[in-house]
Structure formats: C-alpha cells, structure tokens
C-alpha positions in Angstrom: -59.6 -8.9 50.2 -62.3 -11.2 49.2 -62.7 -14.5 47.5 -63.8 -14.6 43.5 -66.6 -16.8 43.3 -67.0 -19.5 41.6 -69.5 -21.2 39.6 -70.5 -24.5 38.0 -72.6 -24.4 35.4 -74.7 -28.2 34.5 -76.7 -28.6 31.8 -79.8 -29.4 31.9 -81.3 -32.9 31.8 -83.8 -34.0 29.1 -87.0 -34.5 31.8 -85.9 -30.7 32.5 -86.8 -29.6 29.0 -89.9 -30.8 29.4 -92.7 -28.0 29.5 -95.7 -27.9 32.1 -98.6 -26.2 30.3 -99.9 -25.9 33.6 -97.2 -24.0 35.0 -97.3 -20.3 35.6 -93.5 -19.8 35.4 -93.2 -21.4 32.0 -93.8 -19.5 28.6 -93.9 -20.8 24.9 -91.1 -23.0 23.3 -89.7 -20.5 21.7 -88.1 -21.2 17.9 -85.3 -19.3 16.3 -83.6 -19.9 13.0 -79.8 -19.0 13.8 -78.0 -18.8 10.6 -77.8 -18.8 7.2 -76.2 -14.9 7.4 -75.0 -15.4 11.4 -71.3 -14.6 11.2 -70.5 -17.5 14.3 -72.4 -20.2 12.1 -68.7 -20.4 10.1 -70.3 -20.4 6.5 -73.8 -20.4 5.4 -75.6 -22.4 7.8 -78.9 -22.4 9.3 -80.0 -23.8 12.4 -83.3 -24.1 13.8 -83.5 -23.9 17.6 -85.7 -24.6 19.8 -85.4 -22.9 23.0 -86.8 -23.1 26.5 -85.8 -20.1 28.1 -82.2 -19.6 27.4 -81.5 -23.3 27.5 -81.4 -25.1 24.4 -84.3 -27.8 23.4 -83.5 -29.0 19.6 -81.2 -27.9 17.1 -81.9 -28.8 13.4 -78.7 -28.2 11.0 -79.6 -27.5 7.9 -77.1 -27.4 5.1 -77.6 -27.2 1.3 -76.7 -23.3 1.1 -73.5 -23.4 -0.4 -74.2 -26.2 -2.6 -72.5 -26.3 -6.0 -72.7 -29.9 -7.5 -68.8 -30.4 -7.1 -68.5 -34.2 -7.0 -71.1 -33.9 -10.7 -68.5 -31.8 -11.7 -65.7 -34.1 -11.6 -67.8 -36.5 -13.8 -68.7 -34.2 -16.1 -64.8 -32.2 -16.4 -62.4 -35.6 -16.1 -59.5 -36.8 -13.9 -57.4 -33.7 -14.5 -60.2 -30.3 -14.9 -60.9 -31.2 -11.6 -58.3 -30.6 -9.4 -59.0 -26.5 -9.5 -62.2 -27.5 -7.7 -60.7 -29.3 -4.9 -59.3 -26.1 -4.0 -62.8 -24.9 -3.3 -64.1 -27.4 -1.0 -62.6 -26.7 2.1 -60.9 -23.2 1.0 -58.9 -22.5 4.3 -56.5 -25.6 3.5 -56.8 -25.7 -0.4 -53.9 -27.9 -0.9 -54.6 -30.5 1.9 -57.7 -30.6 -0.8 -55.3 -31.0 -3.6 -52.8 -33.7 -2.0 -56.2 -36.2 -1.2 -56.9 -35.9 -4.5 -54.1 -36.5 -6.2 -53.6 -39.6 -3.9 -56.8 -41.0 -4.9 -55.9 -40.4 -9.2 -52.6 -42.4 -8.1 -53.7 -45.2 -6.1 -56.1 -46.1 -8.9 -53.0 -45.4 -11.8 -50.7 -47.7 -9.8 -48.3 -44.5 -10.0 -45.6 -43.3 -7.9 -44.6 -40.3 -6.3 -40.8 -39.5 -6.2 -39.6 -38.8 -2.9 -38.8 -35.4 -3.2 -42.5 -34.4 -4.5 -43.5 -36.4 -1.6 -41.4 -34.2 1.0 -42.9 -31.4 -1.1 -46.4 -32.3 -0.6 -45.9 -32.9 3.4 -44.7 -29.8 3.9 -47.5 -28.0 2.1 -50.1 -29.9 4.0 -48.7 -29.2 7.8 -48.4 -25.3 6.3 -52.0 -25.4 5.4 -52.9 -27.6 8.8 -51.2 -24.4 10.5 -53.2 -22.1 8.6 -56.8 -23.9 8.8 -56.0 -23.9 12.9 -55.3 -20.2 12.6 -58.9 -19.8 11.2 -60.2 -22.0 14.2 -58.6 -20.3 17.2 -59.0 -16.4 15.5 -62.5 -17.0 14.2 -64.1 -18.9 17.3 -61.8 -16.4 19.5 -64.0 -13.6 17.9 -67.3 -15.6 18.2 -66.8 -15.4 22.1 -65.7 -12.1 22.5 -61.5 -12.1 22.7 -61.2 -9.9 19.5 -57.6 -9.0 19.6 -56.7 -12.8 19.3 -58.4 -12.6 15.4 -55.7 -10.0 14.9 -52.8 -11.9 16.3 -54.0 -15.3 14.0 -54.4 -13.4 11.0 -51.6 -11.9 11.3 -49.5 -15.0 11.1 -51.8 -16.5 8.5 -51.1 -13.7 6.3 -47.3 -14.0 6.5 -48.3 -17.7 5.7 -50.5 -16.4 2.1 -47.2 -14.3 1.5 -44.7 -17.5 1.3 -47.3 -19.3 -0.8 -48.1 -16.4 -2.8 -44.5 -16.2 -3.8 -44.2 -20.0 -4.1 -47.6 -21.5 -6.3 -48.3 -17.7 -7.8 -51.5 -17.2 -5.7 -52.4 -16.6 -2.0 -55.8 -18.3 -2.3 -56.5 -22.0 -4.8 -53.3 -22.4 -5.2 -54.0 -25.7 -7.6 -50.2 -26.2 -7.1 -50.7 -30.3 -6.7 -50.5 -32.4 -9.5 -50.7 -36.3 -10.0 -47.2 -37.8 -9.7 -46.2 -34.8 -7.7 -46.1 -30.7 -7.8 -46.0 -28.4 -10.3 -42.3 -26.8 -9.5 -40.0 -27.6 -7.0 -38.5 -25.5 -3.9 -35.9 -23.3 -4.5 -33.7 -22.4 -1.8 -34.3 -18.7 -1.5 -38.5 -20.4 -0.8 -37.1 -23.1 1.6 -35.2 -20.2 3.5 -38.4 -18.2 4.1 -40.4 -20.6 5.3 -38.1 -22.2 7.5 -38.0 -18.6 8.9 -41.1 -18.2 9.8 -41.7 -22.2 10.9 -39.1 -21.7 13.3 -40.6 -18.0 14.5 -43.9 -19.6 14.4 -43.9 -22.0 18.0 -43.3 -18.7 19.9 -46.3 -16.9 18.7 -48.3 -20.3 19.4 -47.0 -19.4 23.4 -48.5 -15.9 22.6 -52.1 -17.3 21.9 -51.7 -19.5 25.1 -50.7 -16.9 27.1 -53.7 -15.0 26.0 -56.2 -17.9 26.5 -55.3 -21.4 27.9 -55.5 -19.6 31.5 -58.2 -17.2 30.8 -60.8 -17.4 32.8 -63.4 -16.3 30.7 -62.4 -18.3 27.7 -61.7 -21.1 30.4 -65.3 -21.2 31.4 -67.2 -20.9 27.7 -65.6 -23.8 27.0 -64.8 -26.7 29.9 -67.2 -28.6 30.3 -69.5 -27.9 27.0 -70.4 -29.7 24.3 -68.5 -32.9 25.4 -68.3 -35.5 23.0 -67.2 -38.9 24.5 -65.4 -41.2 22.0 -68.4 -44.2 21.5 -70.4 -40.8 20.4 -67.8 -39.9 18.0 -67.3 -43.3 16.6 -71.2 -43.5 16.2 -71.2 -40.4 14.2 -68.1 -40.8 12.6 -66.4 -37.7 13.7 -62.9 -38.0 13.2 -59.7 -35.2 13.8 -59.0 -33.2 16.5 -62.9 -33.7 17.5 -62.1 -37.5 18.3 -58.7 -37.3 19.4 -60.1 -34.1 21.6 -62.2 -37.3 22.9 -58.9 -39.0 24.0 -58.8 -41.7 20.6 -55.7 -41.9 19.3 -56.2 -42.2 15.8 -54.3 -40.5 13.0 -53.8 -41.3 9.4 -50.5 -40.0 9.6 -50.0 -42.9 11.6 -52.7 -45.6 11.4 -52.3 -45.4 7.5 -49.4 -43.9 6.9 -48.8 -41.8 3.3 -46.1 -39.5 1.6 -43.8 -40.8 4.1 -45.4 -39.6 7.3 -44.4 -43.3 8.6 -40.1 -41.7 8.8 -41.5 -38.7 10.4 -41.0 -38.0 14.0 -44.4 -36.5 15.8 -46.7 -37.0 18.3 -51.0 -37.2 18.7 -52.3 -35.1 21.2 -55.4 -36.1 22.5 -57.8 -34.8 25.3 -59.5 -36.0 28.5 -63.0 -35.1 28.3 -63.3 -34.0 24.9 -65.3 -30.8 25.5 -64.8 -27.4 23.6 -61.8 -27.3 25.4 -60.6 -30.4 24.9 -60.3 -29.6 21.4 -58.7 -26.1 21.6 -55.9 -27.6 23.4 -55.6 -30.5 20.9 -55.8 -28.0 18.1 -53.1 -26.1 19.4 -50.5 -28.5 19.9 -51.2 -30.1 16.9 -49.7 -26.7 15.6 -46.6 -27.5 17.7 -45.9 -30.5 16.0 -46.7 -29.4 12.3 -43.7 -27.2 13.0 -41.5 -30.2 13.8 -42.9 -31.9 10.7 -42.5 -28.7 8.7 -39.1 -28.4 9.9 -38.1 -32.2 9.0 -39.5 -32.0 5.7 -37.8 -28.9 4.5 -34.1 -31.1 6.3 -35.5 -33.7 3.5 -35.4 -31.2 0.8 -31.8 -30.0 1.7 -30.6 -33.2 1.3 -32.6 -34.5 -2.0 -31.8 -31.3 -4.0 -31.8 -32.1 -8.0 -34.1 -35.0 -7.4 -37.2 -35.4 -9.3 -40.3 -34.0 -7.7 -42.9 -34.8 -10.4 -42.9 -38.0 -12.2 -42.1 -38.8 -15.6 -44.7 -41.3 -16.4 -46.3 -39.4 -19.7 -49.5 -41.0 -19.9 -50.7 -38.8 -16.6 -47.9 -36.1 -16.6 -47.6 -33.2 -18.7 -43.7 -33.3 -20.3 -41.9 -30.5 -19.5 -43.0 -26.8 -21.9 -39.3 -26.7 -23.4 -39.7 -30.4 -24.2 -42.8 -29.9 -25.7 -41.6 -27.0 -28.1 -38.4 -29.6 -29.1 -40.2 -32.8 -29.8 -43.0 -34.1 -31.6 -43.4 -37.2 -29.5 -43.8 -34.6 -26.1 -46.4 -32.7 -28.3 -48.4 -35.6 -28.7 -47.9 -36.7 -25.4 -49.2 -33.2 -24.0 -52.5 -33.2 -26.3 -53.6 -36.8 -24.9 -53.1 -35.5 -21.4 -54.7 -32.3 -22.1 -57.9 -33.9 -23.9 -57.9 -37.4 -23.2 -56.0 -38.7 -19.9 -57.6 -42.6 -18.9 -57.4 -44.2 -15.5 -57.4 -47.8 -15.8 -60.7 -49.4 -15.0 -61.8 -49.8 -11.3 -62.5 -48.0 -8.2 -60.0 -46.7 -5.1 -60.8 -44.8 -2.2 -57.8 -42.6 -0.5 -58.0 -40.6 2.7 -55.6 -38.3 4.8 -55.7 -36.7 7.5 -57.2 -33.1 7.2 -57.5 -30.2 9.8 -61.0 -31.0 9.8 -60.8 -35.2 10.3 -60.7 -38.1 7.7 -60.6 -36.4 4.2 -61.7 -38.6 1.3 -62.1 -39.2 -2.0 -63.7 -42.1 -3.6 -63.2 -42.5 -7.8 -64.4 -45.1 -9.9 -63.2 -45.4 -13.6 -64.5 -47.1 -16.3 -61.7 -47.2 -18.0 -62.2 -43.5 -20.1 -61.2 -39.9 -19.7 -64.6 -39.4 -17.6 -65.3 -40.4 -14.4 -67.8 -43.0 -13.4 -67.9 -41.4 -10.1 -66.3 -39.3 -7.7 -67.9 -39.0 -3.9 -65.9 -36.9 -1.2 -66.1 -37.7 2.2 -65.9 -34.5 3.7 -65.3 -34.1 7.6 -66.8 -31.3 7.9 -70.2 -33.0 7.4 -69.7 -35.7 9.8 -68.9 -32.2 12.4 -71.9 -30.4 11.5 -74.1 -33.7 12.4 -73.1 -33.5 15.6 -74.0 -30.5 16.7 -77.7 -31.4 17.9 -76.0 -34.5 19.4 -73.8 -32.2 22.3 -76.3 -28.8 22.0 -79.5 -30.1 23.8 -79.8 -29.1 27.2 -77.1 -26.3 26.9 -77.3 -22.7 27.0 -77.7 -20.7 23.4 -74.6 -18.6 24.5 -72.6 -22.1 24.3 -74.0 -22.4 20.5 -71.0 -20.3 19.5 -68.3 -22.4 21.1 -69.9 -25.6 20.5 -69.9 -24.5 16.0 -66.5 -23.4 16.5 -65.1 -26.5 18.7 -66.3 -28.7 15.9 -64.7 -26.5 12.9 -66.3 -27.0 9.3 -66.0 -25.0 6.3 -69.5 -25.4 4.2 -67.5 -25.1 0.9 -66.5 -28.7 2.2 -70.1 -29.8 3.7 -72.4 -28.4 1.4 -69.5 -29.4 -2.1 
C-alpha cells in the first residue's frame, strides 16, 4: 500500500516577487480587481491584486461600497432614533450592536442597569456571538469548497432566528435593546426553548469538528497561511478571535468587565501561530463557552424572576403603555422621551467585546437632544486592513481563507 505524500507549501519571500525583465520565464504583473460582486469577498468589497504568476504581489482593499453615512445619522436622528441603525452595522449580530450602544447612552447618563436586564442582555449577546460564528465557519466553509458544512451552520442558525423571532418579534434588527435595559423580559415558556437548543447546541459544534478539524484538505488551506503574529496585530489594532488566534489573551469580558461578565465562569481560548487556522479553532471553542455563558445566564433569570429588567428612571425610559393611558404625569413623561430626551453634557467611549474584536462607540453631548458626535469603532475595519499585511507572497487560492479567517461584515466597515 503506498505512502500519501506530503507537502509543504512556503510562501514566497519579497526578493522572490521581484520581476526580471530580462528573464524569459517571466510574464507581465498581472492585475485583477477581485470583488465588489465576488461572493468570498463577504460583502461588497473590492480588492486590487497584483499577481505574479499565481502568487500574490499587492493587495489594495478598497471599501466605501456599502457606505451609508450611519455615524451622520446618529447626529442628525438623536440618542434614541438611533438605535434601529445599530442593528444594521454589523447585521449577523444585530444585538451585540444594540447592547454597545446602549452602554455607551448609559455611561454618559450615569444610569444603571437592573440586574435582571443585565442577565438579559448577556444572554442575547453570546446567542448572537453563536450565530455570527455560524456565518464564519458556513460561509468561509463554502468559500473553500466543503459545501455541506453551509447547510449544517445554517441550519442551527435558523433554529437560532426562530427563538428570536418568537422572542423580540423579528428574525432579523431585532432593535430589542433599550437604554436602562430591554424592551420585555423572558418568559419561561422563551427561557425553556432556548435552553433547549443551548444545551443541544455543543453536540452539533462536535459535528462541524468532526467534519473539519481533521480534514485534510481544510487542514492544509488553512495551517500555515495568513499568520498574523501578535506585535502585527497590536500594530494594526486587530482585536478578537484574530488576536487571541495570535496567542493574546485579551478579552473585554474580562480585561474590562461589563453586564456582569466579571461573576461569570469562562475561559479565552487562544492560538499558537495565529494562522487561518489558528483562528477557526479559536472561533470554535469560543462557541463552546457561549454555551456555558448562555446556560449561566438563563440559571440567573430562574432565580431573579419578577425583578425589574428595564429601569425606571423617566427622563431616558419610556413608562410603561398602560401607565401612560392612566396618568397625565407618564404622558408627559413619554412625549419628552419621544421628542426631546437630553444626555448630560460630555463625552464617553464604551466598548465590548464583539464576534468581530473590540466594538465601540464614542458619543459626545452637548448637553441637547442631538448629538455632537457619535464615531464607531468597528472591528471589522481594523480586519479588512490587514489583509495586504498577511496576503503578499501567498497564493490567490489562500485569498479566500485569508478574507474569511479575518471575518468582517461591510455593513460594519463601510457604516
């Protein structure tokens, strides 16, 4: 029986790039715009590459597609009109969106979250962690050619669109967060369906692996490309599962901690190399533990049922409808909200920890209903940036696994 062979594939080195007009063997530089309709670019982005041979020269990102003038919007809308937009930056994890935002509107209020709308609000993000790592492993699973895996992610992420269909009212923008806390609490009959498919949810992770941890062919489109080493992310500010795929430990959810995540019990993975494979693995067992934290959270809510979830402080929270229709006072308070809700005067920056990296949103007041300013730092940015950094000298077949590695959404980039 004989031996499989193996191979090693190295990259090439700049001073190989370099073409000899002289020689006989060389062509033209050849240049090729990959994107903006490519389906592996994830979104509407162009690249311009630069190609000698097969084997990658220069890669030029260039964003701006997709762009909608969101942080203008926020100025122009106010504090509250704004939160359906957040739900269209990065529109795989709309209420990760939400939750920064709301942070941000609350740091700079001074106003507190009651516990229970903070149990709420964790357990919504890990959900829509799980689901934006779905996207990652089904859609770069496609880009490199293991098309049942799509299937199998999708699958589980639409069981996922079904539980928060039934719980905010919509699959998609859900627009479920609010400032102070969430819109409605979790019944029991919600928390018993999720915890369902939480707990069901660890073995169909074991299903992906099974399909592609040891497969050889995903194996070798992605060990040993498009390594990012952690002074390179720190240089470029990548953040996430790209620089704890580098081996950095760093999480929000544990450097800074917020909503609680400090009484939480989880882990950080991190990687070795931080190649494309580096981060697959990192991205999968984050799933893992987004389980244990979904699981915790929805322990919390058994325990702090009839506790306020939203907070009662009327100068940034609507009163309840049936309130509103009883009393005069709850009227009134409703129409300032609605038409002229102030944030004290000043600025605050707030930042979690997104499927994507370091999620931000920076707001500065001057003391009215309309924002001075609002800038998001998006993650997804800071990935798309480095994709000329780790493409140069690779193949253009390891484009695909190198965009999907890094996982952006251009609703997020371009905002």
């Amino acid at each position: 029986m004989s031996q499989a062979r193996t191979f090693e594939y190295i990259p090439a080195s700049p001073d190989q790039l370099v073409v000899d007009a002289d020689d006989p063997l060389h062509g033209e530089i050849m240049k090729l715009s990959m994107g903006p309709q490519h389906p592996a670019t994830h979104g509407v982005l162009r690249l311009g590459v630069e190609l000698d041979g097969e084997t990658i020269c220069s890669v030029d990102p260039d964003v701006g597609y997709l762009h909608r003038g969101k942080e203008k919007s926020c100025e122009s809308l106010g504090w509250r009109k704004f939160f359906p937009h957040t739900d269209r930056l990065d529109y795989v994890q709309p209420l990760m969106n939400n939750c920064a935002y709301a942070m941000a509107l609350e740091s700079l209020a001074g106003l507190e979250v009651p516990q229970r709308g903070q149990e709420v609000r964790v357990l919504l993000m890990e959900l829509s962690r799980i689901m934006a790592h779905l996207i990652y492993l089904g859609t770069t699973a496609i880009d490199l050619g293991a098309v049942s895996m799509f299937f199998f992610t999708f699958t589980e992420r639409e069981k996922a669109y079904d539980l928060l269909d039934a719980y905010t009212g919509h699959r998609m923008n859900n627009t479920y967060v609010r400032m102070g806390g969430v819109y409605a609490d979790v019944d029991e009959d919600m928390a018993r369906a999720i915890r369902e498919w939480v707990t069901q949810f660890p073995s169909k992770i074991d299903e992906f692996e099974a399909l592609l941890t040891g497969n050889r062919i995903w194996h070798d489109r992605n060990k040993g490309v498009g390594v990012l080493t952690p002074e390179m992310c720190k240089q470029w500010s990548l953040t996430g599962p790209n620089l704890r795929g580098s081996g950095v430990e760093w999480d929000l959810r544990k450097a800074m901690p917020y909503s609680g995540y400090e009484d939480y019990d989880f882990e950080i993975p991190v990687g070795t190399i931080g190649d494309c494979y580096d981060r697959y693995l990192v991205r999968i067992e984050e799933m893992r533990q987004s389980v244990k934290l979904c699981l915790q959270a929805l322990d919390r809510l058994d325990k702090s049922k009839g506790a306020d979830y939203l907070t009662r402080d009327r100068k940034y929270v609507l009163p309840p409808k049936e309130r509103v229709h009883e009393s005069m006072e709850e009227l009134i308070f409703q129409f300032k909200v609605v038409t002229d809700m102030k944030l004290p005067k000043g600025a605050a920056y707030f930042a979690c920890e997104s499927s994507k990296g370091e999620l931000g949103f920076y707001i500065a007041s001057d003391g009215t209903s309309t924002p001075l300013r609002c800038h998001v730092r998006a993650p997804g940015l800071m990935n798309v940036q480095a994709i000329p950094l780790i493409s140069n000298g690779c193949l253009l077949s390891d484009m695909m696994a190198i965009i999907g590695s890094l996982d952006f959404v251009m609703g997020e980039v371009d905002r």
